[in-house]
LUMZA-466270 format. One record per residue (C-alpha): x, y, z. Coordinates in Angstrom, 3 decimals. Layout:
<sepas>
((X,Y,Z))
...
</sepas>
This chain:
<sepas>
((-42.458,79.968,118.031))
((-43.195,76.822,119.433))
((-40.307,76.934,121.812))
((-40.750,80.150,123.254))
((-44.254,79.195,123.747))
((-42.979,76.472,126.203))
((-40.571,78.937,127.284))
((-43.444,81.118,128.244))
((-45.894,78.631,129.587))
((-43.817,76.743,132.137))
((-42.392,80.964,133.321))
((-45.777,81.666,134.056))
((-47.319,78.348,135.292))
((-44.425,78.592,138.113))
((-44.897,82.073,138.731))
((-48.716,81.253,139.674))
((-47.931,78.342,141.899))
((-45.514,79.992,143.404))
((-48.099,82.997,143.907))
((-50.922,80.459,145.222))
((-48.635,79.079,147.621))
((-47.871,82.448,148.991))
((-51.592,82.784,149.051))
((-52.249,79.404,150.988))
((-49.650,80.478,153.492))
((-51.174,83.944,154.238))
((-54.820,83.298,153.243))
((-55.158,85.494,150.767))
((-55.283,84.876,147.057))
((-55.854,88.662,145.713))
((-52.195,87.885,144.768))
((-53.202,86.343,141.641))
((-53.801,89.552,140.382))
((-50.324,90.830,140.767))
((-49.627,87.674,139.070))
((-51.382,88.112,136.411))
((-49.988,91.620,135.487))
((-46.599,90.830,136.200))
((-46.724,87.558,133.819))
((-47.068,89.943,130.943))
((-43.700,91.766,131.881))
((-41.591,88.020,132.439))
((-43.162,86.892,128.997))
((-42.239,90.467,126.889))
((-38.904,89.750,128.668))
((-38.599,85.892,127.157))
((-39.941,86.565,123.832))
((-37.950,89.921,123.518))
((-34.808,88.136,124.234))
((-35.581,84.967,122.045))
((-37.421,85.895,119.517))
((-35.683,86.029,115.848))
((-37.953,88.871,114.415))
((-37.083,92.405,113.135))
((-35.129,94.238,116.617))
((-37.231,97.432,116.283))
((-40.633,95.313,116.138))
((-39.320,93.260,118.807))
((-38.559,95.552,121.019))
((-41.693,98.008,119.954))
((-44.426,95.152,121.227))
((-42.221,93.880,123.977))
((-42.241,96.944,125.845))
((-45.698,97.636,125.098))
((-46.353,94.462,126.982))
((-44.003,94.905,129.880))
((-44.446,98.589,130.415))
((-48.626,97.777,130.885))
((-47.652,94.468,133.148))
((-45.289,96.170,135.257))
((-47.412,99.569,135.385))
((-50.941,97.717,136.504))
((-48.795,94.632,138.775))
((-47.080,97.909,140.747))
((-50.783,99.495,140.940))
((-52.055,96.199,142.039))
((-49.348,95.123,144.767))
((-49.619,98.758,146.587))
((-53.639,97.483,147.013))
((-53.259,94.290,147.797))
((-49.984,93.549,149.789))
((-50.119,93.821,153.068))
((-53.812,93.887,153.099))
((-56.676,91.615,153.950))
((-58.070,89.303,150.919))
((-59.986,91.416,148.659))
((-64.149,91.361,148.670))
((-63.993,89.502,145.250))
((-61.681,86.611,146.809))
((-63.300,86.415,149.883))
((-66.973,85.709,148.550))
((-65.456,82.735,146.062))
((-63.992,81.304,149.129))
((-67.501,81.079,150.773))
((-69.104,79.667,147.329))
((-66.058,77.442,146.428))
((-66.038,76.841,150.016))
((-69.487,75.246,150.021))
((-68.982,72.706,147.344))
((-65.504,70.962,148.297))
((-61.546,71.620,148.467))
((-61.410,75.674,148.383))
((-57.895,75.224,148.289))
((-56.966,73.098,144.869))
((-60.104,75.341,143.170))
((-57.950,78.665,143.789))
((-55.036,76.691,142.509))
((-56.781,75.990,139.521))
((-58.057,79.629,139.381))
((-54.405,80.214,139.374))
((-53.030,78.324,136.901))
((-56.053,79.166,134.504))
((-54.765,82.737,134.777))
((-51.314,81.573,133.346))
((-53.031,79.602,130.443))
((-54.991,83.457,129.762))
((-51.557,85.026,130.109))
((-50.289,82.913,127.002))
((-53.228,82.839,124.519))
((-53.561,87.027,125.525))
((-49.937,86.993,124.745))
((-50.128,85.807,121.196))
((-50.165,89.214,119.474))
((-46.398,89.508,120.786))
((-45.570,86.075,120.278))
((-46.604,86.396,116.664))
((-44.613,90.092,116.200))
((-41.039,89.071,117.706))
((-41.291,86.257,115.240))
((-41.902,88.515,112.429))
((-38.877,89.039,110.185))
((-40.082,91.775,108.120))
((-37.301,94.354,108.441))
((-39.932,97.947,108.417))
((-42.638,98.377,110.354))
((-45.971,98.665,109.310))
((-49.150,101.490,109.572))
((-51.073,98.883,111.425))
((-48.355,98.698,114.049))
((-47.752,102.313,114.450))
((-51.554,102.860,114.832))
((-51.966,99.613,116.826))
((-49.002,101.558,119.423))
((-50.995,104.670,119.505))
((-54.151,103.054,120.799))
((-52.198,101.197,123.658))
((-50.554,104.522,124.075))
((-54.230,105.970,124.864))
((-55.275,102.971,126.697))
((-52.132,103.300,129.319))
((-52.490,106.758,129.960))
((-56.054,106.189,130.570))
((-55.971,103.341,132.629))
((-53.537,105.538,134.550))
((-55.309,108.503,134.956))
((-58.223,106.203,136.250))
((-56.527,104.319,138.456))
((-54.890,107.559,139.817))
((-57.952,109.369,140.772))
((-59.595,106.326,142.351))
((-56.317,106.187,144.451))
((-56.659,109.575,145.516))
((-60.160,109.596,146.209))
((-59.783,106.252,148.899))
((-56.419,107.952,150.470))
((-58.985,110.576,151.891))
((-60.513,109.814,154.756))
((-63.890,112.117,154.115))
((-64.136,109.406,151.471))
((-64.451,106.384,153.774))
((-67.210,104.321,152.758))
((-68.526,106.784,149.504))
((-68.439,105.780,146.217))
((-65.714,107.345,143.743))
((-67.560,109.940,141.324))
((-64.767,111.952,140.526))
((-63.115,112.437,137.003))
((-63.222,109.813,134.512))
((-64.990,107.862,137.029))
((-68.377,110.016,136.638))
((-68.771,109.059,133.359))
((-67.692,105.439,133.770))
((-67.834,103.321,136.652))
((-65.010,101.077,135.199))
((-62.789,103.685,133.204))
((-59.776,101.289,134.484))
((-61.633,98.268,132.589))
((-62.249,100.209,129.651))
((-58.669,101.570,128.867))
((-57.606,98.184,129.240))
((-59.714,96.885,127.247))
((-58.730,99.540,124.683))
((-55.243,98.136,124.851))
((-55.823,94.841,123.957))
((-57.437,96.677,120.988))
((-53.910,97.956,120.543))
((-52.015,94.350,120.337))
((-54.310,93.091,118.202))
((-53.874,95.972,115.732))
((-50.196,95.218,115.725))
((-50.437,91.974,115.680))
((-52.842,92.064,112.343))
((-48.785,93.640,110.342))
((-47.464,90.133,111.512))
((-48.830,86.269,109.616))
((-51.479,84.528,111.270))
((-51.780,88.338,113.037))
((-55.722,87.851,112.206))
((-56.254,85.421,115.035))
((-55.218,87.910,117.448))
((-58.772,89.836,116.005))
((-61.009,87.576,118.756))
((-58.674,88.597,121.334))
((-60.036,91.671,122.244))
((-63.960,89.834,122.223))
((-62.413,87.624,124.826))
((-60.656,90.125,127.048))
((-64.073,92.661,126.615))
((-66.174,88.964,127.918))
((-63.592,88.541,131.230))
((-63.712,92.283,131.801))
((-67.605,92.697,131.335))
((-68.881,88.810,132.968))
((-66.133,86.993,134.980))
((-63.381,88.902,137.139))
((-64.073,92.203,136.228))
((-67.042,94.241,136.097))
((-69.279,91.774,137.714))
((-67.515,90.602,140.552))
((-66.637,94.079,140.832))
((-70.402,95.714,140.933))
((-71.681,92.449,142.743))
((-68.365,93.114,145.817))
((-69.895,97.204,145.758))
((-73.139,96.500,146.222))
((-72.191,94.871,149.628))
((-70.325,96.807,150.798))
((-71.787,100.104,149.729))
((-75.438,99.434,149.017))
((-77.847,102.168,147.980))
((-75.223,104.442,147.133))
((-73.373,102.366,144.430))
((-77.221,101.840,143.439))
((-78.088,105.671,143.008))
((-74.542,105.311,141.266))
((-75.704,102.556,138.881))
((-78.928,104.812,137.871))
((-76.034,107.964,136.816))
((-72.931,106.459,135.661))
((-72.637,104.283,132.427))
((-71.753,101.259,133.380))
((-68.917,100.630,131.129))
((-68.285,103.151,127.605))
((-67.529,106.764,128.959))
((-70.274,108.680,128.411))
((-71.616,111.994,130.177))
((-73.571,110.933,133.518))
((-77.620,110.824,133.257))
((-79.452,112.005,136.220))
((-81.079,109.831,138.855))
((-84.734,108.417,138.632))
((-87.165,109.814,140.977))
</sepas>
């Protein structure tokens, strides 16, 4: 385990500094995200291959991981790619800006993304060492889950998608679908995955430390790049309406939409 843990880390590390270079030469870092995402896919791929567990387990997680990484990182590079820096990026360049080298702070943004990509990768790291030759309930049940999570992380990101590529939608905010009963139903299913490698994880030894996985993934999602930076970017650039949005639309769990205060 230990070596493909090195394997992994010094993939991903040079994936990001490759990726913040790009960004330094085009100013624009939004490509950490594709980064991020992708790093998933490159580490299912390492472990898969070098791992000595049970083939069927192996290869269960593994594509569980790469499927989700290469799924959101396509999602993500169709945004961002030939597009100005994102709202989020562009507001930590004014703070990060303010207070010395913007610069080495992104590439330490960067590279903190590939240490998150290893410690979030330790449900898989733990199954493709697993030698157990059947598969347990807790991994079948732990696929289902991430089964639900990707197809509704899909079906969110989908009708967002749609909603922007019209142009009577230019400046509204996206009500439609899952997204009128949660304003982040792309952050929820993904958090519900994580759920999902930590079930599987828990058939596998020292699976239980995978269990605070999913608290740390719901803390990034809810308080650092996610939801916050998210709501904080919209209320910029949208104002009263993401407001009179706020007041409707749960903020987070799906739940049917409340009507507006008076």
């Amino acid at each position: 385990m230990l070596t493909l843990l090195l394997i992994g880390f010094l993939a991903v590390i040079t994936v990001m500094l490759l990726l913040w270079l790009l960004g330094l030469k085009q100013h624009n870092f939004s490509y950490v995200d594709i980064g991020w995402s992708a790093n998933f896919a490159l580490l299912a791929i390492s472990y898969g291959a070098l791992g000595n567990g049970y083939p069927l387990r192996r290869v269960l997680i593994c594509s569980m991981f790469a499927i989700w990484g290469i799924r959101l990182a396509l999602h993500l590079a169709a945004r961002i790619i030939g597009e100005p820096e994102e709202g989020r990026y562009v507001q930590l360049r004014k703070e990060w800006g303010a207070k010395g080298n913007v610069n080495l702070k992104f590439l330490g943004f960067f590279q903190f993304q590939a240490v998150l990509n290893i410690v979030l990768g330790l449900p898989m790291l733990l199954a493709v060492s697993n030698a157990a030759t059947q598969l347990q309930v807790l991994e079948i049940s732990g696929a289902m889950v991430w089964l639900i999570g990707v197809c509704g992380e899909s079906i969110a990101d989908a009708q967002l998608k749609r909603f922007k590529s019209s142009a009577a939608n230019k400046g509204k905010v996206c009500d439609v679908g899952l997204w009128g009963w949660s304003r982040h139903p792309n952050y929820f299913f993904e958090w519900t995955i994580w759920i999902g490698y930590a079930l599987f994880a828990l058939a596998s030894p020292y699976g239980w430390l995978c269990l605070a996985l999913p608290l740390l993934m719901l803390h990034f999602l809810l308080n650092v790049t996610g939801v916050k930076a998210t709501e904080e970017q919209a209320l910029r650039s949208k104002g009263d309406a993401y407001r009179r949005y706020q007041q409707t639309v749960s903020r987070f769990i799906p739940l049917p939409p409340k009507q507006a205060h008076q």
